[in-house]
C-alpha positions in Angstrom: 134.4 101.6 85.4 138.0 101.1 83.5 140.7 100.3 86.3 143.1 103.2 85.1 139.5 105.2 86.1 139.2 104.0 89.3 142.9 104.0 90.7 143.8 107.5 89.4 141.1 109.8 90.4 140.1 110.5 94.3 137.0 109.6 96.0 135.7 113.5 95.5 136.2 112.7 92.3 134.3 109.4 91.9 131.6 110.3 93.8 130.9 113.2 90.8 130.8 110.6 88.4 127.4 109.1 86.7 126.1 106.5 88.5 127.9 106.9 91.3 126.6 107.5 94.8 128.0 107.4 98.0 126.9 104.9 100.5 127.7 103.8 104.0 128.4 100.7 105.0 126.4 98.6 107.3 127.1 95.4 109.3 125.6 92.2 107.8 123.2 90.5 109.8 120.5 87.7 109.9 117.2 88.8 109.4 113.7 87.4 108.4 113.7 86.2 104.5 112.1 88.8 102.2 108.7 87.0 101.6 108.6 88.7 97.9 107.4 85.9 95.8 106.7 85.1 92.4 109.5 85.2 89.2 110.6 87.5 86.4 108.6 86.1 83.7 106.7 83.5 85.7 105.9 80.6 83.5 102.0 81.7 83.5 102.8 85.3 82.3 105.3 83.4 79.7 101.7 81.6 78.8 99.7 84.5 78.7 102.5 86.6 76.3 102.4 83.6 74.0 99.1 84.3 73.4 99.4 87.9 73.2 102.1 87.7 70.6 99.9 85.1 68.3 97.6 88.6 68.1 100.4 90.4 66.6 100.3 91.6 62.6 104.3 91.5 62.4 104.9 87.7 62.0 109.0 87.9 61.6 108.9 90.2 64.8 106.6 88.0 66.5 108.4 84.6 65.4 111.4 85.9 67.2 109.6 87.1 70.0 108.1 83.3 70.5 111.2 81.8 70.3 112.4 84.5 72.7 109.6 83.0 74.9 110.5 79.6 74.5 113.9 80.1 75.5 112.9 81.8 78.7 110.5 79.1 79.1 113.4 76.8 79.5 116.0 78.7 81.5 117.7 79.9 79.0 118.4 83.9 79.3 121.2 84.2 77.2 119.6 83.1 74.6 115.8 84.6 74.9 118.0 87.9 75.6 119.5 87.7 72.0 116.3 87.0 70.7 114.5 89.7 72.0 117.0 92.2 70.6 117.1 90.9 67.1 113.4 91.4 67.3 113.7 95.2 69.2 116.2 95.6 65.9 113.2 95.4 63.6 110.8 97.1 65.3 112.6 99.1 68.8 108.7 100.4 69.8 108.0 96.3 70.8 106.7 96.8 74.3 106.9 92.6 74.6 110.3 93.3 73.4 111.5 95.2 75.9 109.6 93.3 78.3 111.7 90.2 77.7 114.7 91.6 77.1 114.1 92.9 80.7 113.1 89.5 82.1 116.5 88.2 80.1 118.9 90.7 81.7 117.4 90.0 85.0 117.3 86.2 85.1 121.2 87.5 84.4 122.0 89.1 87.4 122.6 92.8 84.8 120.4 94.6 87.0 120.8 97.7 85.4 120.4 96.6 81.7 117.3 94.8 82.9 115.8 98.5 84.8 115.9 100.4 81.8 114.5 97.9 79.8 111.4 97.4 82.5 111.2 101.3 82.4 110.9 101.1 78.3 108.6 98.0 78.5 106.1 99.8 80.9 105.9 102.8 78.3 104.8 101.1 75.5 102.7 98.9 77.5 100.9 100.8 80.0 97.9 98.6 80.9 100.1 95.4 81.1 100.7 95.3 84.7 102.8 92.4 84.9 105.5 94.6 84.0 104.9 96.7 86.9 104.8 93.9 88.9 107.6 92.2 87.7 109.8 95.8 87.4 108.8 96.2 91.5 110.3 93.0 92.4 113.9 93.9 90.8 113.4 97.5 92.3 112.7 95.5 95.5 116.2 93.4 95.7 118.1 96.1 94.4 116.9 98.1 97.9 114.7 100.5 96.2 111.6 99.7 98.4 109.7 102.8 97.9 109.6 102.6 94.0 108.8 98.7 94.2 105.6 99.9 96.1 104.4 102.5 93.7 105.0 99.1 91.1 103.1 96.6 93.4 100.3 99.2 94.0 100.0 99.0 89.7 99.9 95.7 89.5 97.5 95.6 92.9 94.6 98.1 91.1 94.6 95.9 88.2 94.4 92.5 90.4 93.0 93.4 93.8 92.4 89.9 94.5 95.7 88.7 93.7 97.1 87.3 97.0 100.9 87.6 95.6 100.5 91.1 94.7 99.2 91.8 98.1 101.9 90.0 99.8 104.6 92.0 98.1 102.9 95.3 98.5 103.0 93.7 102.3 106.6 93.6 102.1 107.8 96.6 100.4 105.5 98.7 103.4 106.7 96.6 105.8 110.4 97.4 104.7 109.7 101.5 105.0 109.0 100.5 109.0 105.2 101.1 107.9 104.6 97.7 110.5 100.9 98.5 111.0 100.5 99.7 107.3 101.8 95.8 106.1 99.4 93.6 108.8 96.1 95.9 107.5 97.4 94.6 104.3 97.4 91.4 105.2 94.7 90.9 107.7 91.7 90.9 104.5 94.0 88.6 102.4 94.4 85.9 105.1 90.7 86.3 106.1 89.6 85.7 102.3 92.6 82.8 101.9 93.4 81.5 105.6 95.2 78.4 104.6 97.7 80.5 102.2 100.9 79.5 104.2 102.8 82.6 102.2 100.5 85.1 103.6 101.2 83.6 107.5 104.7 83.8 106.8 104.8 87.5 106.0 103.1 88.7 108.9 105.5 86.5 111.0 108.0 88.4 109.2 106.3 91.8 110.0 106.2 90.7 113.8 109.8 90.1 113.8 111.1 93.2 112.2 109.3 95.0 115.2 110.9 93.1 117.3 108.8 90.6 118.9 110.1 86.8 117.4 108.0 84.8 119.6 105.1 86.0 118.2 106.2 85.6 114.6 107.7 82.0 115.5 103.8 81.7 116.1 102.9 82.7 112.6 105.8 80.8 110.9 104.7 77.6 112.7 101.1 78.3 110.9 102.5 78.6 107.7 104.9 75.3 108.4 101.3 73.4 109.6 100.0 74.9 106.2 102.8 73.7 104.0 105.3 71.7 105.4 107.7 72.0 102.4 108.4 75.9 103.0 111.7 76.5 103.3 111.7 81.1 103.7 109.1 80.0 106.8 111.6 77.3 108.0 114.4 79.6 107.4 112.8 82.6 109.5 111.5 80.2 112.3 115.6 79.8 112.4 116.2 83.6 112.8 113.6 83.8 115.3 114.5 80.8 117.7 118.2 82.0 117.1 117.0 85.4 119.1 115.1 83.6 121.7 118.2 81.9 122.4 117.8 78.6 120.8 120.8 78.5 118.1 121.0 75.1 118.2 117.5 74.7 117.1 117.6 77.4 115.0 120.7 75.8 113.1 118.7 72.6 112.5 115.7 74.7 110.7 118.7 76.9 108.7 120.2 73.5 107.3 116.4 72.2 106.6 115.8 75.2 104.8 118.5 75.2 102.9 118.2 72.0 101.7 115.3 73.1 99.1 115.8 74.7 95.6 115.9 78.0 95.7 117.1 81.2 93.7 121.1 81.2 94.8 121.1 84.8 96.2 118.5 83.5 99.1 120.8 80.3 99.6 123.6 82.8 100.1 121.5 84.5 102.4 120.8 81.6 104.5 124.3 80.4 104.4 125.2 84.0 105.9 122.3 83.7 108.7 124.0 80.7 109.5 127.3 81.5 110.3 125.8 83.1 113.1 124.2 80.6 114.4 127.3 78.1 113.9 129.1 80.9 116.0 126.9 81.3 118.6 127.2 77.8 118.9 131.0 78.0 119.2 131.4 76.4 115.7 134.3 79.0 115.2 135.7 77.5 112.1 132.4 76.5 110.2 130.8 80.4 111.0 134.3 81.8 109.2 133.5 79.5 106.5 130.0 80.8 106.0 130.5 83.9 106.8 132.2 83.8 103.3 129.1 84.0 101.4 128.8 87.9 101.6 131.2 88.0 99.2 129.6 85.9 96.8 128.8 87.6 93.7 125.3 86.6 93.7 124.6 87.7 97.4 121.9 90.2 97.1 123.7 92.7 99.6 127.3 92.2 98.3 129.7 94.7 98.8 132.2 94.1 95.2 135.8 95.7 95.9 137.3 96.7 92.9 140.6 95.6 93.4 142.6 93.1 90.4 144.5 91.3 92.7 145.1 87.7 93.2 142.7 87.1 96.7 144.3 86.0 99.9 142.9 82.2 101.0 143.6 80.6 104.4 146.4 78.3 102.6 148.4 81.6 100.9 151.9 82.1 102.3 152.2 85.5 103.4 155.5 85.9 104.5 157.6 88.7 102.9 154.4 89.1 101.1 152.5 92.5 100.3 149.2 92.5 101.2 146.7 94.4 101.1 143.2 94.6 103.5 140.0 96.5 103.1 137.7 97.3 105.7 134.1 96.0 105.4 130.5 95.8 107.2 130.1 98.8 109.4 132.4 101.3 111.7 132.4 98.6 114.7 132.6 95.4 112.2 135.7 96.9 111.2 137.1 97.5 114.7 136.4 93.8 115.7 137.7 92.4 112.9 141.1 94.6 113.1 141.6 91.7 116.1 143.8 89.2 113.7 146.1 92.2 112.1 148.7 91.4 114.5 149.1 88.0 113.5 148.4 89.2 110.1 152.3 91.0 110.7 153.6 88.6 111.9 152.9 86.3 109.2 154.1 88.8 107.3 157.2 88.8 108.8 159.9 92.1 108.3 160.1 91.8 104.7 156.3 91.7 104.4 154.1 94.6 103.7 150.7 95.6 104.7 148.2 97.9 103.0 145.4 98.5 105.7 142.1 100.9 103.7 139.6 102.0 106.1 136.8 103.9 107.3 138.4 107.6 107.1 137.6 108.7 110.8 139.8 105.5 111.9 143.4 106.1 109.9 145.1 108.2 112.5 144.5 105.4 114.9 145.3 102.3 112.9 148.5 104.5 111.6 149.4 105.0 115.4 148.5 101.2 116.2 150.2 99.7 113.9 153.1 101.9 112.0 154.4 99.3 109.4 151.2 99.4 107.5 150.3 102.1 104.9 146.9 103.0 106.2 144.2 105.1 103.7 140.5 105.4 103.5 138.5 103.3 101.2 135.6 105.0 99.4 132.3 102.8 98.7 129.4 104.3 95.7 126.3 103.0 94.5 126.8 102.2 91.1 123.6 101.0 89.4 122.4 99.2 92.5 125.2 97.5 93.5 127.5 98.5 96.3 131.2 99.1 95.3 134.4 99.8 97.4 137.2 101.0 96.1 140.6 102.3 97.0 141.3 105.5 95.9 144.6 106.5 97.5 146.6 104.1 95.5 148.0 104.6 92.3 148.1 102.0 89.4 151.6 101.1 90.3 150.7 100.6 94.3 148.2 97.9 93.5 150.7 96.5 91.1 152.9 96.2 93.8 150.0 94.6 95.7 150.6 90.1 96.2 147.5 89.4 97.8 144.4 91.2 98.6 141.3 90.4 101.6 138.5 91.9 102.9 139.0 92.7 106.3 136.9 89.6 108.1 138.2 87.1 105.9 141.6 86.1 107.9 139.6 85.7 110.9 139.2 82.2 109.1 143.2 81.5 109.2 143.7 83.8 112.9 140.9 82.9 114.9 139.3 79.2 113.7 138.0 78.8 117.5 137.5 81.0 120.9 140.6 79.5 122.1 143.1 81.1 119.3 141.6 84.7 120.6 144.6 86.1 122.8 144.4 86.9 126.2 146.0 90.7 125.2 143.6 93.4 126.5 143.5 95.4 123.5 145.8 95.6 119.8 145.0 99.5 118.7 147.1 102.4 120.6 145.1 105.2 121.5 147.0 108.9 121.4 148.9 109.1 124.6 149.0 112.5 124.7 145.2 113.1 124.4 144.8 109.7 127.3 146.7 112.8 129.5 144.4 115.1 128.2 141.0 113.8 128.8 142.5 112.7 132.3 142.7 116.8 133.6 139.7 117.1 131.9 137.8 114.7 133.8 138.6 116.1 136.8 136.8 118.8 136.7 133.4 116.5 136.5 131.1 116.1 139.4 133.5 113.8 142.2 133.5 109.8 141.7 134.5 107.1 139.1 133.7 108.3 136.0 131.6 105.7 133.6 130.8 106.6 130.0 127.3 105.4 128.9 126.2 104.7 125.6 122.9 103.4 124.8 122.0 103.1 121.2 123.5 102.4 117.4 123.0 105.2 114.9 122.3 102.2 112.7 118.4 101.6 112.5 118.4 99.1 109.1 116.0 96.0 109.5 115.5 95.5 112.9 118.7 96.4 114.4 116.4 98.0 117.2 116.1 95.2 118.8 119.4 94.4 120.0 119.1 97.7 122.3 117.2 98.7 125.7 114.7 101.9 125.6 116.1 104.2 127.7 113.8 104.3 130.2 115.3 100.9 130.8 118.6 102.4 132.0 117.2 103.8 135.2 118.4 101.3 138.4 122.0 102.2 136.7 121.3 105.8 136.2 120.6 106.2 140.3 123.8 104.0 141.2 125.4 106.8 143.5 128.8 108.2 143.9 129.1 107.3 140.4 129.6 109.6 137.5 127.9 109.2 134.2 129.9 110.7 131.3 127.8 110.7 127.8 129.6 108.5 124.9 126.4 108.3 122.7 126.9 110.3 119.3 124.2 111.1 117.4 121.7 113.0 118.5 120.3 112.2 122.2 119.6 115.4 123.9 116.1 114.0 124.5 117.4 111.1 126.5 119.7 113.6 128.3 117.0 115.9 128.8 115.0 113.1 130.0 117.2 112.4 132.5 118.1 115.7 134.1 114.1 116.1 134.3 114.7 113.2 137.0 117.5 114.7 138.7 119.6 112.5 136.9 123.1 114.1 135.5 125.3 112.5 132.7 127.9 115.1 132.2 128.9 115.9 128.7 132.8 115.8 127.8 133.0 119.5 126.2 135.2 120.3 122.7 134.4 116.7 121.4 132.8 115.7 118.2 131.8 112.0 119.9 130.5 111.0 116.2 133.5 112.0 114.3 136.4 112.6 116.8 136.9 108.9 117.0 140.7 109.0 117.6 139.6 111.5 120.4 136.8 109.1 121.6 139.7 106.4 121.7 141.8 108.7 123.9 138.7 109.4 126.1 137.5 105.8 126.8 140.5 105.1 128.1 141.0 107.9 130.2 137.6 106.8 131.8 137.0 104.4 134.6 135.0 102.3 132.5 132.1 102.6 129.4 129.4 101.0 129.4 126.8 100.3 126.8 125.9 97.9 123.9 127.9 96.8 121.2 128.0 99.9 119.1 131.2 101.5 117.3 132.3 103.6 120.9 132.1 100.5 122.8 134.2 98.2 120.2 136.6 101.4 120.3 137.2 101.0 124.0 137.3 97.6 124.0 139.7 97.3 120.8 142.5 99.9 122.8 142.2 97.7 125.9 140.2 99.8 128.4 137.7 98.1 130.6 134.5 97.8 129.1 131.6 96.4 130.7 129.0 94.9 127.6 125.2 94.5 127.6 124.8 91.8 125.0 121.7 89.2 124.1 122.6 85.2 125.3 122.2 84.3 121.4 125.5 87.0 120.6 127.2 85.3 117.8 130.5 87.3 119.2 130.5 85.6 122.2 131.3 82.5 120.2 129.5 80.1 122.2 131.6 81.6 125.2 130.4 83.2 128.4 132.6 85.6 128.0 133.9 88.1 125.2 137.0 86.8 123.4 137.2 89.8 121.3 138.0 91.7 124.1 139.1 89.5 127.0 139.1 92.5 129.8 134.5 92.9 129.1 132.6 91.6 131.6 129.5 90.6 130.1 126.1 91.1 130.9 123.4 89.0 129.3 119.5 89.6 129.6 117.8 86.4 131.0 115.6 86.1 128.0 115.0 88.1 124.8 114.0 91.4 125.3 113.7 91.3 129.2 116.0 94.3 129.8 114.8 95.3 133.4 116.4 92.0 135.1 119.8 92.9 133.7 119.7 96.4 134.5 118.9 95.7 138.1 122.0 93.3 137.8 124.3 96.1 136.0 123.1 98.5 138.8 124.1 96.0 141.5 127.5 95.2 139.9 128.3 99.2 139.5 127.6 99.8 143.2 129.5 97.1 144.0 132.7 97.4 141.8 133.1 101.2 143.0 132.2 100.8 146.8 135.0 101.8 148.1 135.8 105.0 146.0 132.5 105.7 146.9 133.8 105.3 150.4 136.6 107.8 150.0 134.9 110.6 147.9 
């Protein structure tokens, strides 16, 4: 996409445009290593094609082809790429061709070159499954996990046997939330090969996507005693001991791992992981630094802006500077991170300039929070597999104009370098005044008594994300607190948990004329108009907290944004309430309970 493209149309307009689709964007997070194995153009399938191209009648095709081989053979893509298409120009129906111009563009990183050159391959060569199998591994790291398993399932009827073919069908179900679907999978293959340490590692990885990491820090341990040397069953041992509260130990398997050869989008991935784990550890400063490697062009999930501007660093001087900062990771990601923006003006200074591009359903309250920045939405497609943001609301001169550009997270590395650089400030975004009134009169027309907003779940179910939240069944000791009333914050659809509850006799009064998914500067106004909200960290909650109002938090011990704290610098008026061990959500409840009845004793007194 040409710049003079992307800065002049709108994002209505992009989003019409070949190729593009519209995505949302989601937090990054740490999760169990993919367990796909095996490489595009494996050096035994090289082999084999070697031998299949000595059975070809076109010997100036099929020297080019070898040498093509050869190439790949030693690393070198460029050139078995160039190869390949001087033979495709002699004879374009070449199925082994195709095939390694696919395995070229892909050992490149040119995703979608390398796609419709699999898709050509696997025409001319139907009963070669090691296309399939090698096409379903790029659909699977581009996110396409559904197509990858129709591939796998080729290459699986052809080799039934094949314990790598079974461990990436595994994954691919596994991925779809199909949990039991991946362990039948694997429960023949690791009868019929029980000391195959890759096969233990994917089932620890099934275990921990439904939630349970002790049990997969069981299955990892059996693939370490199995091969010592593994680094994706070191690295997911990490992830696990980092939710059962052990970041320091999980930090020392992360840097073991790490320490291996391995493709560099994994290493990236690693390096990500562990920037939560140096932040959970209070290792402010090294987690910033880490934390860098989403951006890395050869991250698997990176987001690429689309902005050609010099980037901001740490070292840049920004005063009198324009600059210009993009939102990133999900709705609440970019609420936390808006924490450094007013030391981001003040570096600035009054000459300075700040360009802030958001999620759309937050501009009128950034504009209102902070009215020397220009504030716009950013827009973020799908563009051949790969996630891109751009910024549609300026024009080819605005960027022009533009000194120095960041994602939004990325001066957290210069702002906040350690817990102790958080201010003490209760809140840096301005809720609407007006509407604070508004919501106030409103409320009093609930049921008598303190008026708590609840909120339960995220919206956002990728990976495992699950996890991180009670069922809400769970809630009930704080449900039954009396003289209190419950005020529903949770968008999204929950009428079954409300329904649930007035079936008990339990009543959590819904705030009319609100859209609590898309209203946000509303839902701003309302949380603080509220005595308090309550809930896990979801974007409501992080909108509360960010405009100051008190906020009581349910977060695991091993919360990287606690930052090795017991408390929450992000928003220094939470109280914090941490679950004694993973998953044990009835112990905190009780304590959440206990503290409610407790904080509001006396208006309960009075009412």
């Amino acid at each position: 996409m040409s710049r003079s493209l992307k800065s002049q149309v709108s994002a209505a307009a992009l989003s019409a445009q070949a190729g593009l689709t519209p995505v949302v964007g989601e937090a990054a997070a740490a999760r169990p290593v993919e367990g796909i194995v095996g490489q595009a153009g494996s050096p035994a399938a090289l082999a084999r094609m070697l031998d299949a191209l000595a059975e070809m009648k076109s010997a100036s095709v099929n020297g080019l082809l070898q040498q093509a081989v050869t190439a790949l053979q030693a690393d070198d893509f460029n050139t078995g790429g160039a190869l390949a298409i001087r033979g495709l120009e002699l004879d374009e129906q070449s199925g082994f061709g195709w095939y390694l111009l696919a395995i070229a563009r892909e050992r490149a990183g040119d995703f979608a070159s390398s796609v419709r050159a699999y898709e050509k391959a696997l025409m001319l060569l139907p009963d070669h499954a090691e296309v399939a199998n090698d096409m379903g591994r790029l659909a699977y790291r581009m996110g396409m996990k559904e197509t990858a398993e129709k591939l796998f399932g080729h290459f699986v009827a052809a080799h039934p046997e094949n314990t790598e073919a079974l461990n990436n069908m595994a994954c691919a179900v596994r991925d779809q939330g199909r949990y039991a679907e991946a362990i039948d999978i694997l429960r023949p293959a690791l009868m019929a090969h029980p000391a195959d340490a890759m096969l233990w590692n994917t089932l620890g990885s099934v275990l921990a996507e439904q939630g349970d990491p002790a049990a997969s820090a069981t299955f990892f341990d059996e693939a370490l005693r199995l091969q010592p040397d593994f680094p994706k069953a070191r690295y997911n041992r990490a992830t696990a001991r980092h939710l059962l509260s052990d970041a320091a130990g999980a930090l020392e398997d992360c840097n073991a791992a790490m320490a291996a050869p391995m493709p560099a989008d994994e290493q990236l991935m690693m390096r990500l992981a562990r920037s939560t784990m140096h932040l959970s550890l209070g290792h402010v400063a090294q987690g910033w630094d880490d934390y860098e490697a989403r951006r890395d062009p050869s991250f698997g999930d990176v987001t690429h802006f689309l902005v050609d501007r010099p980037m901001w660093t740490p070292e840049s001087d920004l005063h009198g500077k324009s600059l210009l900062l993009i939102g990133e990771q999900g709705l609440g990601d970019e609420l936390l991170f808006a924490n450094a923006i007013p030391d981001v003006l003040e570096a600035l200074g009054p000459d300075g300039r700040l360009t802030l591009s958001l999620e759309p359903r937050l501009i009128p309250l950034f504009a209102r929070s902070f009215p020397r920045a220009r504030v716009g939405a950013h827009a973020t497609f799908s563009v051949d597999g790969r996630t891109v943001r751009v910024v549609p609301f300026l024009e080819p001169e605005d960027l022009a104009a533009i000194d120095l550009w960041a994602p939004l997270a990325s001066p957290l590395r210069r702002f906040r370098s350690s817990a102790e650089a958080f201010p003490a400030r209760a809140g840096y975004l301005t809720a609407d005044p007006a509407r604070v009134a508004h919501w106030r009169s409103v409320l009093e027309t609930a049921p008598a008594g303190p008026k708590v907003g609840l909120l339960w779940k995220s919206m956002t179910s990728k990976g495992a994300r699950h996890r991180y939240f009670s069922p809400f069944e769970q809630w009930e000791p704080v449900l039954r607190v009396p003289g209190v009333t419950l005020v529903n914050l949770q968008y999204g659809d929950c009428e079954a948990e409300l329904a649930a509850a007035r079936a008990e006799g339990i009543d959590i009064w819904v705030p009319p004329g609100i859209d609590l998914k898309q209203d946000l500067d509303d839902v701003a106004a309302l949380t603080c108009a509220l005595d308090l909200t309550l809930g896990f960290s979801n974007a409501t909650l992080n909108l509360a907290g960010a405009c100051g109002a008190p906020v009581w938090l349910i977060t695991p011990k091993a919360g990287w944004t606690m930052l090795g704290t017991d408390a929450y610098p992000w928003y220094p008026q939470a109280r914090v309430f941490n679950p004694p061990a993973y998953g044990e959500w009835g112990a905190v409840m009780e304590e959440i309970a206990g503290a409610l009845a407790s904080a509001f004793g006396a208006e309960h007194k009075q009412t």
